[in-house]
C-alpha positions as CSV (number, residue, x, y, z in Angstrom):
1,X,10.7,16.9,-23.8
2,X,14.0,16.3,-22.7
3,X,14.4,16.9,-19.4
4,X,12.1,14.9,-16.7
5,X,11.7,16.1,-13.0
6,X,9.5,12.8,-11.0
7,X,8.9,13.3,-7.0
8,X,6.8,11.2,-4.9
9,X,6.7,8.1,-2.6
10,X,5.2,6.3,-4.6
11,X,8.5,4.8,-5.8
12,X,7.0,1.4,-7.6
13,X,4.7,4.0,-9.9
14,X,7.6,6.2,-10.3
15,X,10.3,3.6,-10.8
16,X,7.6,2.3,-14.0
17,X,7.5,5.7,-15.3
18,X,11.3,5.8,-15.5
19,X,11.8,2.4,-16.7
20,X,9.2,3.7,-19.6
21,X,11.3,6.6,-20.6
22,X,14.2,5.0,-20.7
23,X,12.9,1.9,-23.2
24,X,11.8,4.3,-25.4
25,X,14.8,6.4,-25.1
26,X,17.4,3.7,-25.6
27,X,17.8,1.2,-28.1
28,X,19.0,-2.2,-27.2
29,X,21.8,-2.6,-29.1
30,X,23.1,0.9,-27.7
31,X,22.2,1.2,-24.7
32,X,24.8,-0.2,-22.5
33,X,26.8,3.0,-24.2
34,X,24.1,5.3,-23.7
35,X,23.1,4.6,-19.9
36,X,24.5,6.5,-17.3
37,X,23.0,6.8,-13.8
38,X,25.0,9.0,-12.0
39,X,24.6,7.9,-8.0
40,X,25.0,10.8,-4.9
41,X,22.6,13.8,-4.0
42,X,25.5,16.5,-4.4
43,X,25.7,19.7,-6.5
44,X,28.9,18.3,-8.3
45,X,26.7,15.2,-9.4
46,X,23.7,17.0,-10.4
47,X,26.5,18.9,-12.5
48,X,28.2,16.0,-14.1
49,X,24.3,14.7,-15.0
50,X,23.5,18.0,-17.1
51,X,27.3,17.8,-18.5
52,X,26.7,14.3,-19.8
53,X,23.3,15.1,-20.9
54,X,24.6,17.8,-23.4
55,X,27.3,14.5,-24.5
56,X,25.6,13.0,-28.1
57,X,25.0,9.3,-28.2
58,X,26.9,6.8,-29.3
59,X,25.5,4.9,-32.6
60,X,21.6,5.2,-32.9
61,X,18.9,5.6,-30.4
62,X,19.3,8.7,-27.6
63,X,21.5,8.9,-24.5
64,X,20.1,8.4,-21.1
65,X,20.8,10.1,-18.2
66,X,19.3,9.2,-15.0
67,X,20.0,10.9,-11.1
68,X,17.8,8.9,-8.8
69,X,18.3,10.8,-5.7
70,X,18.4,15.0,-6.8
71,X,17.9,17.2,-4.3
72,X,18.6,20.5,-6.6
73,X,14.8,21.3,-5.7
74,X,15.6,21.6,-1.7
75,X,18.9,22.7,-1.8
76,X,20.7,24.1,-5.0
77,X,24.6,25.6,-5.1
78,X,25.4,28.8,-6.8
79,X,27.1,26.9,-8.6
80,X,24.2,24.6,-9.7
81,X,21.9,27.0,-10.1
82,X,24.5,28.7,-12.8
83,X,24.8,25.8,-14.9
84,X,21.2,24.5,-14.6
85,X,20.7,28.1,-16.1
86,X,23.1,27.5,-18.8
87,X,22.4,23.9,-19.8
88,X,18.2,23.8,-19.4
89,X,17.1,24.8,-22.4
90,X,20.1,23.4,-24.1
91,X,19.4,19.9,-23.8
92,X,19.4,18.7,-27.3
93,X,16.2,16.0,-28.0
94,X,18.9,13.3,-28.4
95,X,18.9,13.1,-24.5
96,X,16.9,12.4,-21.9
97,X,17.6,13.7,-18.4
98,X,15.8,12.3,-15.2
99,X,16.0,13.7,-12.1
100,X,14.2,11.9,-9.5
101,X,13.4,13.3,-5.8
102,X,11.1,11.3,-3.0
103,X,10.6,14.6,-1.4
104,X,8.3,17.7,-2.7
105,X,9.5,20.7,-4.7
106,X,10.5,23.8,-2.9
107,X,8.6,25.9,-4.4
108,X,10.5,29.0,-3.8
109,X,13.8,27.9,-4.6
110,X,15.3,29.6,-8.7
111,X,16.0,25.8,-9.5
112,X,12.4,24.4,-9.2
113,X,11.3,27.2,-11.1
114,X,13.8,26.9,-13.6
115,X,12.5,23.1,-13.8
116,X,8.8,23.7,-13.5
117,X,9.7,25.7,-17.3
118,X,11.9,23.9,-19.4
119,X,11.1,20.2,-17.8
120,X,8.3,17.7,-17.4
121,X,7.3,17.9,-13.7
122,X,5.2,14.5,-12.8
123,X,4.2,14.1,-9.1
124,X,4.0,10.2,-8.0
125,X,2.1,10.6,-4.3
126,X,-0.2,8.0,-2.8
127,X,-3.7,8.7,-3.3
128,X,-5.2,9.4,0.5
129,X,-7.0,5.9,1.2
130,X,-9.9,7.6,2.2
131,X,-10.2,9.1,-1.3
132,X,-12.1,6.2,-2.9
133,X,-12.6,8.0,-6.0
134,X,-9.7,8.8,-7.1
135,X,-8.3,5.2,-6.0
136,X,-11.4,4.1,-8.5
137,X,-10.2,6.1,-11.2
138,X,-6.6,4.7,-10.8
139,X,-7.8,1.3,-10.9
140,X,-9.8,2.1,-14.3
141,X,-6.3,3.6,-15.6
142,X,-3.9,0.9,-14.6
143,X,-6.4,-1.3,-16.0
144,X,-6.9,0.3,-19.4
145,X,-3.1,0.5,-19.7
146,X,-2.8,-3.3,-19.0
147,X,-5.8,-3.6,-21.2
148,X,-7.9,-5.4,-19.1
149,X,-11.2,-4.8,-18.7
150,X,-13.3,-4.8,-15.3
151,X,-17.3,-4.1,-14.4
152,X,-17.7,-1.3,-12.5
153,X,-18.3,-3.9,-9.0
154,X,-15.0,-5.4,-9.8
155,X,-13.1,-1.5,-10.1
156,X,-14.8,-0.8,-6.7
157,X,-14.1,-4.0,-5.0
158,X,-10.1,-4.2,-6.7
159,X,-9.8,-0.3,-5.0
160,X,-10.7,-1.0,-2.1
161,X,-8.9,-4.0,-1.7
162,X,-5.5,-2.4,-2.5
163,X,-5.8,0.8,-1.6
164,X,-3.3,3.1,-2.5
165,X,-0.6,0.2,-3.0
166,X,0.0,0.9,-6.4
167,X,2.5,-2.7,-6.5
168,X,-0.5,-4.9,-5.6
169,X,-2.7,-3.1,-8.0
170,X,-0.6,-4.4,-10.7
171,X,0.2,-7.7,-9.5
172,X,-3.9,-8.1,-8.9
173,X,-4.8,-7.1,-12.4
174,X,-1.5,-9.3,-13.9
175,X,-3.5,-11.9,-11.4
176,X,-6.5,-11.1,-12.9
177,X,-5.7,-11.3,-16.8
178,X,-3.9,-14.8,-16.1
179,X,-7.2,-16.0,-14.8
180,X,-9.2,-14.6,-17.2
181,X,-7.2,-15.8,-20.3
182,X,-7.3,-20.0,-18.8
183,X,-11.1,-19.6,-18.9
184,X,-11.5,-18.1,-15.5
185,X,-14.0,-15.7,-16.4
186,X,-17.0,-17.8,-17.5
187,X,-14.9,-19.0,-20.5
188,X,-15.3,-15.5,-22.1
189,X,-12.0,-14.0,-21.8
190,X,-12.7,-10.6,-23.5
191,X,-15.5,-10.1,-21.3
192,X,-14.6,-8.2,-18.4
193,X,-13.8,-9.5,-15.3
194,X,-16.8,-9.7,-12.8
195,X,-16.6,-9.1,-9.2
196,X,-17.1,-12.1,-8.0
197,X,-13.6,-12.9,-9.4
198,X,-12.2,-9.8,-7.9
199,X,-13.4,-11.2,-4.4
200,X,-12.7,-14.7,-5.2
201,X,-8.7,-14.1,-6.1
202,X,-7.5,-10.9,-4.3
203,X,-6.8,-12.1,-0.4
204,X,-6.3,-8.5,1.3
205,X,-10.0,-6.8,0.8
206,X,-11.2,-7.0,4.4
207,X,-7.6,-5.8,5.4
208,X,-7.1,-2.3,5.1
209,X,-7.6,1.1,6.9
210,X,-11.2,1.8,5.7
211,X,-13.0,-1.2,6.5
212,X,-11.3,-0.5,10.2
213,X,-13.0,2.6,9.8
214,X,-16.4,0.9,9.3
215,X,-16.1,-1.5,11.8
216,X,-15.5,1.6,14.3
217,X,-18.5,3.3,12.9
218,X,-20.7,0.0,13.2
219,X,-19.4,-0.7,16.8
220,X,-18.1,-3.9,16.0
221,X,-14.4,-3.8,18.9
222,X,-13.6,-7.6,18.0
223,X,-13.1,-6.9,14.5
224,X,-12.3,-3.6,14.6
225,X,-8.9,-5.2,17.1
226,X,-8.7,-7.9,14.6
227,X,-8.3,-5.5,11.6
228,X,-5.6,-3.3,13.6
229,X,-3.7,-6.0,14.5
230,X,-3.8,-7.4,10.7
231,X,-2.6,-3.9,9.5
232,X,0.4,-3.6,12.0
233,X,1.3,-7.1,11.4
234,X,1.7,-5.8,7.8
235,X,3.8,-2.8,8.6
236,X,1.1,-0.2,7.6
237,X,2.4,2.7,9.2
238,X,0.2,3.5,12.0
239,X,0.1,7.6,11.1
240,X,-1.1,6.3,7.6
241,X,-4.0,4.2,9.2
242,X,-5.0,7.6,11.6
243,X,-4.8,9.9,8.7
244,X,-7.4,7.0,6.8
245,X,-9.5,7.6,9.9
246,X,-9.4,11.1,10.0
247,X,-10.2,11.1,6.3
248,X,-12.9,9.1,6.4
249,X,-14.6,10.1,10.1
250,X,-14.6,13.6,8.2
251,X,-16.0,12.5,5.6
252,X,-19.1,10.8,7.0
253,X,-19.0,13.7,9.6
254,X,-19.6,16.6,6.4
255,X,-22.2,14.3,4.7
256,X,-24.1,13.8,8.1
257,X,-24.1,17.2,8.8
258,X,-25.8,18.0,5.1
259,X,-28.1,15.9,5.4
260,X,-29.3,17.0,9.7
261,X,-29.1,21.1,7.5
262,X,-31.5,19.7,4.8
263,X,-29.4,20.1,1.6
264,X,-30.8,18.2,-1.1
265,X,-28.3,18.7,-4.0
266,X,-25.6,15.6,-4.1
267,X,-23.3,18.0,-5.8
268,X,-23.7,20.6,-3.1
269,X,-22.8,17.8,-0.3
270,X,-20.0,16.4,-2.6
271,X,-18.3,19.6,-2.6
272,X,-18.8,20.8,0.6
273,X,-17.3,17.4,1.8
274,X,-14.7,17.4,-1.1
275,X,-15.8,14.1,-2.4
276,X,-14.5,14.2,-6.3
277,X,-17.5,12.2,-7.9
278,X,-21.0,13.2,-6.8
279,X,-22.4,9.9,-7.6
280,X,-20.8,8.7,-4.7
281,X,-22.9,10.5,-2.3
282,X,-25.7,8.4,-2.1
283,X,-23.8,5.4,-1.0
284,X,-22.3,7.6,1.4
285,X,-25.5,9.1,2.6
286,X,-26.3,4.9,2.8
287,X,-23.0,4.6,5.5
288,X,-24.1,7.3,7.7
289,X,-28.1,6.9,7.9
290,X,-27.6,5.2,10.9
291,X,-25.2,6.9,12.7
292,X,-25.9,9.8,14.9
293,X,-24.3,12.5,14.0
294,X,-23.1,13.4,17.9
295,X,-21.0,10.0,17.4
296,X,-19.1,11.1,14.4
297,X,-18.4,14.3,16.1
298,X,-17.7,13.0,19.1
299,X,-15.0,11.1,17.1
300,X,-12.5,13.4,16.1
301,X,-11.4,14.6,19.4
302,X,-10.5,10.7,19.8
303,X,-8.6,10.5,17.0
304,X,-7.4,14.0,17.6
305,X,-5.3,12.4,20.7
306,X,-4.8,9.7,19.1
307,X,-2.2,11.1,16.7
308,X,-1.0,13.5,19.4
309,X,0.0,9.8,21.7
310,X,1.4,8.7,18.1
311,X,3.6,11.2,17.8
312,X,4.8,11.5,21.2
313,X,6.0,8.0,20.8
314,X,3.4,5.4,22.0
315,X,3.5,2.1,21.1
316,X,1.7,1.4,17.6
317,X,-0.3,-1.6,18.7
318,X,-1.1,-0.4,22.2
319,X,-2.0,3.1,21.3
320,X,-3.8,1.9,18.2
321,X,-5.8,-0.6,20.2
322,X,-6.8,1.3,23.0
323,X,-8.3,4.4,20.9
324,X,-10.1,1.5,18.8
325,X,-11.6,0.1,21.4
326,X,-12.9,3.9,22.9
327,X,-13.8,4.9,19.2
328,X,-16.3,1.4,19.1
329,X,-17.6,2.1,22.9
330,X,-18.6,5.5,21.8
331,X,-20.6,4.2,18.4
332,X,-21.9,1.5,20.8
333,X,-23.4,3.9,23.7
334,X,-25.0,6.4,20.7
335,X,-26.4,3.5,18.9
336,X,-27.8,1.6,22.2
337,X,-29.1,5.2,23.3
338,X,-30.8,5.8,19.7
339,X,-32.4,2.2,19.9
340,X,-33.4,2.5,23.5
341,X,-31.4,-0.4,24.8
């Protein structure tokens, strides 16, 4: 296909998948002639991008046209809209056109409708962290791209040490496959890599938003004011580490509740709790034994106000700090009552 619509944040993902089309696209000795990135967000330079898409390359390989910041699919000119009409399906296949957009598709808008049928629309968001699944599946992607091959401990330890950071999964598995091929990996360096290399090697796995969420959930308020002061010291957003929290308080909160209502069938729970891979129910099922399920619903009401403080502008730190501390208190008192202490 010739022309390429890419949106998302995830701009080190996206930036890859451009960089891909355009070495295929270009060849070497060519492509200084056949490169144009045409800077701006403006109708006119959306324009000029179709207009030089329809020019033919110079010598061999295909031309490559590339507009890094389009906003045709939130705002689109008359004008625009007339010539993305004219030109779309007109793009000849020794072109490739890129547009590129950090922000969603209007859905309603003629232009992204217009792209949606004569271009390759590719979505590059962050996977929710709480989604451990999906963050699995990434790994096991990124990893078969790479060609490197992991046990299934080392793909769930790798995910949840990075998360949805897309630019240290790849600089953990380049990491990885360095260590590997100089005899790291028992001296076997087709076998795949183990775990214990996964913990050994990759610093940031007790570092992130979900083990904060466990060490709420466990009651643990040192650690849990350890791991929030780790995050914003790392300039994780603190909206991104709430959502986390709301992801996976809900989470636990929809598997508690199946289990307190009796249901048997992992699938049932899974969907009901919109968990993509059923298997991982009965680890889940493992996280929330323990925990009454008044404390998890007693949760959400804290985090609730927690975004709400967020977003009226309290301090990160402070807000974050003080909710983490009445999140643990409240795990602590339902535990301590369950026990009888």
């Amino acid at each position: 296909m010739s022309v390429h619509f890419y949106w998302g944040e995830d701009d080190f993902a996206l930036d890859r998948a451009v960089a891909a089309l355009r070495e295929a696209a270009l060849d070497p000795a060519w492509g200084s002639f056949n490169y144009d990135k045409l800077e701006g967000d403006g109708s006119d330079v959306a324009i000029a991008a179709l207009s030089q898409a329809m020019t033919p390359p110079f010598g061999s390989g295909q031309r490559f046209v590339y507009m890094p910041e389009a906003r045709l699919c939130q705002q689109c000119s008359a004008d625009l809209l007339a010539e993305l009409e004219r030109s779309l399906d007109k793009i000849p296949e020794t072109s490739v056109l890129v547009f590129v957009s950090r922000k969603k598709p209007d859905g309603r808008l003629k232009s992204t409708k217009l792209l949606k049928k004569y271009a390759e629309v590719r979505e590059f968001s962050p996977i929710p962290p709480w989604k451990t699944d999906e963050l699995a599946r990434r790994v096991t992607q990124v990893a078969r791209d790479l060609d490197i091959k992991l046990t299934s401990e080392a793909t769930e330890l790798l995910a949840e040490a990075v998360g949805n950071n897309t630019r240290q999964l790849f600089g953990e598995l380049e990491k990885l496959r360095l260590f590997a091929e100089n005899g790291g990996n028992g001296g076997q360096a087709n076998a795949a890599i183990e775990g214990s290399a996964v913990e050994a090697l990759v610093a940031a796995t007790s570092h992130n938003s979900l083990q904060l969420a466990k060490a709420i959930r466990d009651g643990k308020t040192s650690t849990a004011l350890d791991l929030v002061s780790e995050l914003i010291a790392r300039n994780e957003a603190a909206l991104r580490i709430v959502a986390t929290l709301n992801g996976q308080f809900r989470t636990w909160l929809w598997i508690k509740l199946a289990i307190e209502s009796g249901e048997r069938s992992d699938k049932a729970i899974a969907e009901a709790a919109e968990v993509g891979n059923p298997k991982r129910i009965y680890f889940l099922k493992q996280e929330v034994a323990r925990v009454p399920l008044s404390a998890l619903q007693g949760s959400l009401p804290v985090l609730l106000d927690l975004e709400y403080s967020l977003k009226r502008g309290g301090d990160d730190l402070t807000t974050l700090q003080t909710k983490t501390i009445e999140l643990c208190q409240l795990f602590s008192a339902f535990s301590a009552r369950r026990t009888g202490r």
